[in-house]
N, C-alpha and C positions, 0 to 999 in steps of 0.2 A: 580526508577524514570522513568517515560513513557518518551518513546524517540518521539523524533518530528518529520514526514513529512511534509514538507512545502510546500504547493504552496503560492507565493506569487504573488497578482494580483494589480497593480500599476494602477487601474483603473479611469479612466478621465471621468468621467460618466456624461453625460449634461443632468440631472433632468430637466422635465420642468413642474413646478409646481409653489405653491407660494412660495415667497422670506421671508424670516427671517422678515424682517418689515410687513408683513400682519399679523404676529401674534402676532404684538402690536396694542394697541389701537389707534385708530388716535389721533392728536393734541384737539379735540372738547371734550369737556363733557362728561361724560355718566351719566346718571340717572335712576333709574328705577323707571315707576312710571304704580301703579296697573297692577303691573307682568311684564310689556311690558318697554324692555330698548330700552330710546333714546337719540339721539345725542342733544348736546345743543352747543351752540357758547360761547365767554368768555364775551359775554354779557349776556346771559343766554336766549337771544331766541332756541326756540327747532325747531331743523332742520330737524325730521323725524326718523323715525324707526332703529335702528342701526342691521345692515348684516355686521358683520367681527368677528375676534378672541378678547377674551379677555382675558390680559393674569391678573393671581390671586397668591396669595402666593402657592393654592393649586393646581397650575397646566392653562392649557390653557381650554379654551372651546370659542364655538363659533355658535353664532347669525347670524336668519335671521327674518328682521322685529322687529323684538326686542323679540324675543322669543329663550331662547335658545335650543338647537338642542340635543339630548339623542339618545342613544343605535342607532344609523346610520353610514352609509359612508357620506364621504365629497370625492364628484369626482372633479378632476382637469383636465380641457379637456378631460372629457368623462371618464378618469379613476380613478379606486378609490386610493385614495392616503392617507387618513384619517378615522380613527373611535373613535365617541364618545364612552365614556362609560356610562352607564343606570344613572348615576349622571350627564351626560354631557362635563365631563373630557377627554380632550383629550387622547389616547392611545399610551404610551410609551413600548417598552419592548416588550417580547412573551406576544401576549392573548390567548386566546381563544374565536372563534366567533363561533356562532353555529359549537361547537363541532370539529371546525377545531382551531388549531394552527397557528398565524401568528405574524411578527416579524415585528418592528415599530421600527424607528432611533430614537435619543434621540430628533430631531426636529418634533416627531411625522410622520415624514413618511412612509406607507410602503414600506418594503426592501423586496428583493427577497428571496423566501425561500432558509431556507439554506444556505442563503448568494449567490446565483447563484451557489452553486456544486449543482454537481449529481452526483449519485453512481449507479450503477449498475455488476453485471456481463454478462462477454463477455464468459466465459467458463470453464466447470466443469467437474471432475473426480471425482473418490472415495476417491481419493488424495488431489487432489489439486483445487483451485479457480482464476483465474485472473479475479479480479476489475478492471473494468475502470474509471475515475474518468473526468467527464468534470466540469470546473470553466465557464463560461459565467457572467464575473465581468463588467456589467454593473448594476446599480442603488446603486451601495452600494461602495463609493468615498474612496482607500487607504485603502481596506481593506487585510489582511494580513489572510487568511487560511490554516490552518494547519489538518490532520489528522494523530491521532496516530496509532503508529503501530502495538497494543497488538488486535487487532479483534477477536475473539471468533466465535465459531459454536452454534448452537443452534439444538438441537432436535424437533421438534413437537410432543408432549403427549398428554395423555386425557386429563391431567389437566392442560395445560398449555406448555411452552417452559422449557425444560431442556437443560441446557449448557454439552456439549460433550468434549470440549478437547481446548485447548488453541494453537493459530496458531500465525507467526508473517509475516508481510510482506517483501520483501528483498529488495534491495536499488536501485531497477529499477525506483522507482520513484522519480524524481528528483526536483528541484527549477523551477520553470514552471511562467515566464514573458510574460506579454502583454497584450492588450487591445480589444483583440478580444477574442470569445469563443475558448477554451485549453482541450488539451486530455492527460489521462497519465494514463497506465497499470502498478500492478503489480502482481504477484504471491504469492498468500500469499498460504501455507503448512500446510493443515491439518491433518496431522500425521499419524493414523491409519485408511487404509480405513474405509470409510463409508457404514453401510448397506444400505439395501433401506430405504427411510421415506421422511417425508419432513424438508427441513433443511432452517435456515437463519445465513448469517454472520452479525455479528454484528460490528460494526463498529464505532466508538466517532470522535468528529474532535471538533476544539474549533476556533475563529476568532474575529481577534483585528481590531479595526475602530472607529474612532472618531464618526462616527453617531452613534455607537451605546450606547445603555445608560451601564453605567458603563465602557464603551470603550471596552468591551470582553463578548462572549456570547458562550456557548457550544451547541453540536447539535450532532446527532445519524444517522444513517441507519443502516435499517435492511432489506436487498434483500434477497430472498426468492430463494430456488431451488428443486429440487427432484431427489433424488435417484433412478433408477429403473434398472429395468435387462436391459435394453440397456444402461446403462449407462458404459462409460467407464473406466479404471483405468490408468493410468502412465505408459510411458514406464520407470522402473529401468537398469540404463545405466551403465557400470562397473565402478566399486569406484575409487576414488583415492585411491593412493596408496605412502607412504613414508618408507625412511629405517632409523634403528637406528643402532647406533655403540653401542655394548653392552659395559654396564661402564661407558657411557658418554652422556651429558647432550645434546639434540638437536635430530631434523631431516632433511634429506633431503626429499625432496617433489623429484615424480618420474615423466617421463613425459607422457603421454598416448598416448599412439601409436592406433596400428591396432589390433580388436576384434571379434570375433562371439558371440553374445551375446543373449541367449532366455530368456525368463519371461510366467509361467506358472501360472495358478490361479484355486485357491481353488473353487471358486464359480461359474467356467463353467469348458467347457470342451475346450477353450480356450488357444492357445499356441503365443507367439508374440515374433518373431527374428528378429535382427537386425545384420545386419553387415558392420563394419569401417574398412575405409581399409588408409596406409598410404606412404611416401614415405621410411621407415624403419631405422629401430635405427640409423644408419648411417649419415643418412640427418636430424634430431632433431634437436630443438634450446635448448639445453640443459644447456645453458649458463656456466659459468666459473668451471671448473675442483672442487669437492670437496674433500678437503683434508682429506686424513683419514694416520693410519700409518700400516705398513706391517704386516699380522698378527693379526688384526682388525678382531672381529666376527661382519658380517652386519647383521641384523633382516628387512626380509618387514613386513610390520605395517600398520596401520594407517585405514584400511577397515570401513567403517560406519553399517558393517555386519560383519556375521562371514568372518573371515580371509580364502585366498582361499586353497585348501586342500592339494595341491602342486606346486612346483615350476622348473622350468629350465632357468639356469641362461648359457649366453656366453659371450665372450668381444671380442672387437677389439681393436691393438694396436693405441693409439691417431693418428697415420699418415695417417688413412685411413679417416679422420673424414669428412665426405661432399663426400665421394664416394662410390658411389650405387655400383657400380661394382663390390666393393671388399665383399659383403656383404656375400659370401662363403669362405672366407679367416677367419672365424672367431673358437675361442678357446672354446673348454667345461669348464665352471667353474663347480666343484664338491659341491654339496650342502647339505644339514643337517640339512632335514625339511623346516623351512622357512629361514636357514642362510646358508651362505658362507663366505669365507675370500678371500678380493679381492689379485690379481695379481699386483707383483711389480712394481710400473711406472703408466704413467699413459694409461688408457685405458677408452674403449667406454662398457659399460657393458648393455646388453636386459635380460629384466626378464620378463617369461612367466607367468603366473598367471591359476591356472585353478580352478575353482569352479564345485562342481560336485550340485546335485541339493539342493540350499540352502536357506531358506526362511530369508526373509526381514521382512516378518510383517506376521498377523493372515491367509492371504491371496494370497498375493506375494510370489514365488520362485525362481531365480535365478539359470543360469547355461551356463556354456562357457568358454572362455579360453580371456586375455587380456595383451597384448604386452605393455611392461613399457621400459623406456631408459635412464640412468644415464651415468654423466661422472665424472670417480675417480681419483684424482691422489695418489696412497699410498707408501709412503718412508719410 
């Protein structure tokens, strides 16, 4: 089932146009007489050329002089608000008018494309995409817009658009109220860098409104971008990291401290470092002691990559916890590969992480060392 983003726009929108009654008949007669419809009284003198709506089993249309009106706009204070259709039917729904696409409320008004979003991108890697998304929910009364989250890449080929890889967007984008024009970023993850070419996201979104006919209507964008040698790629930042108790069902999540982190790429000659620096295992919020029992083989785990090539683990007795000072008062724990067996009681335990150079994807390679911080108590 496609998962829902929601902007919902609670719009108060003051249309000014004609009223629901202009697109009934008036009180007088109509007659048609030799092609030309006019008004008559309920005495049946004729009162003149009939100019307004009339509404039929098969829809609305509408007269000026007593002729009715085909394939046009109807402007309401200069703007266009209405289009016949080549039978003279008023236009309900998506049409198509010279070759453009346009969207009509169920009272036959035009509504803003797209319902007032707009899509675009703010910024791109060989990775990744952040949409921006503005709603401007004026002209289209309590309408409720949603965009799903399943967006897709697109290739540009000779023959057309081929789809590349399936991305999703994360939960940066939130329930979005108000009456005025609205803005909302997210990151949506394109997986395996992108060569160069020209690329579009594709993107659905669907929106409920009493103007509209059938009360819900679906809608697309496709923003357009290009890959090229200056284009950049992601910084890959060290993973999380959790530990398992061999035998037993469960993780702890570790905490991520201070790092030297580089990222090197296959398609320059290109090197990119980063380094995090923190107040040290010591001063963590490492929240409430995890229980384990004495004798316990611990595994770190959890890498979104390969797992790092080796490990140096130390602990502090729990009484130093929140003192930097004591941070050389600490014990070698002995390790065995990626495990150790924690110390009796409880304690403040830093695990070093190091990756020597390790690739991520066809592209990316990874290399540095990252400081992790657990607190155990094992009896």
């Amino acid at each position: 089932m496609k998962n829902l983003l929601k902007l919902t726009a609670a719009a108060l929108a003051a249309i000014t146009a004609m009223s629901c009654a202009s697109l009934t008949s008036f009180a007088d007669k109509l007659k048609t007489v030799d092609g030309t419809l006019y008004r008559y009284s309920d005495s049946g003198e004729q009162k003149g050329k009939y100019t307004g709506w009339v509404k039929t089993s098969r829809g609305r249309y509408y007269y000026r002089d007593g002729v009715k009106l085909k394939s046009r706009w109807i402007s309401v204070k200069g703007k266009r608000t209405y289009f016949l259709r080549k039978d003279g039917r008023m236009a309900t729904g998506d049409v198509k008018i010279g070759g453009k696409n346009y969207l009509f409320g169920a009272d036959g008004r035009l509504l803003p494309d797209n319902f007032g979003v707009s899509v675009g991108i703010n910024r791109f890697t060989r990775e990744s995409v952040n949409v921006w998304y503005s709603h401007d929910n004026t002209g289209i009364a309590e309408c409720e817009v949603y965009i799903y989250d399943d967006a897709y890449v697109e290739r540009c080929i000779d023959s057309g658009w081929e789809r590349v890889n399936d991305s999703k967007g994360d939960d940066a984008l939130t329930p979005i109220y108000g009456e005025k024009s609205v803005n909302a970023k997210f990151k949506t993850d394109l997986g395996n860098p992108l060569p160069n070419g020209k690329y579009r996201l594709v993107l659905h979104g669907i929106a409920w409104s009493k103007q509209l006919v059938g009360g819900k209507m679906s809608f697309s964008f496709r923003p357009e971008f290009e890959v090229t040698d200056n284009t950049e790629h992601d910084f890959v930042k060290p993973p999380s990291l959790h530990l398992n108790i061999a035998g037993k069902i469960g993780y702890w999540q570790l905490v991520p401290g201070t790092s030297s982190w580089n990222n090197t790429y296959s398609d320059s000659d290109l090197m990119a470092s980063q380094e995090s620096d923190s107040m040290g295992s010591l001063t963590m919020n490492w929240g409430a002691a995890r229980e384990a029992e004495y004798g316990d083989t611990i595994e770190v785990g959890g890498c979104s990559f390969d797992a790092p090539a080796r490990i140096k683990v130390r602990c502090w007795p729990d009484k130093y916890k929140g003192d930097y000072s004591a941070y050389d008062k600490s014990e070698e724990v002995p390790v065995d590969g990626l495990t150790f067996k924690p110390k009796k009681g409880a304690y403040i335990y830093e695990i070093v992480a190091y990756w020597d150079k390790t690739p991520v994807n066809d592209i990316i390679s990874v290399s540095g060392n990252a400081y992790y911080a657990v607190y155990i108590n094992a009896e």
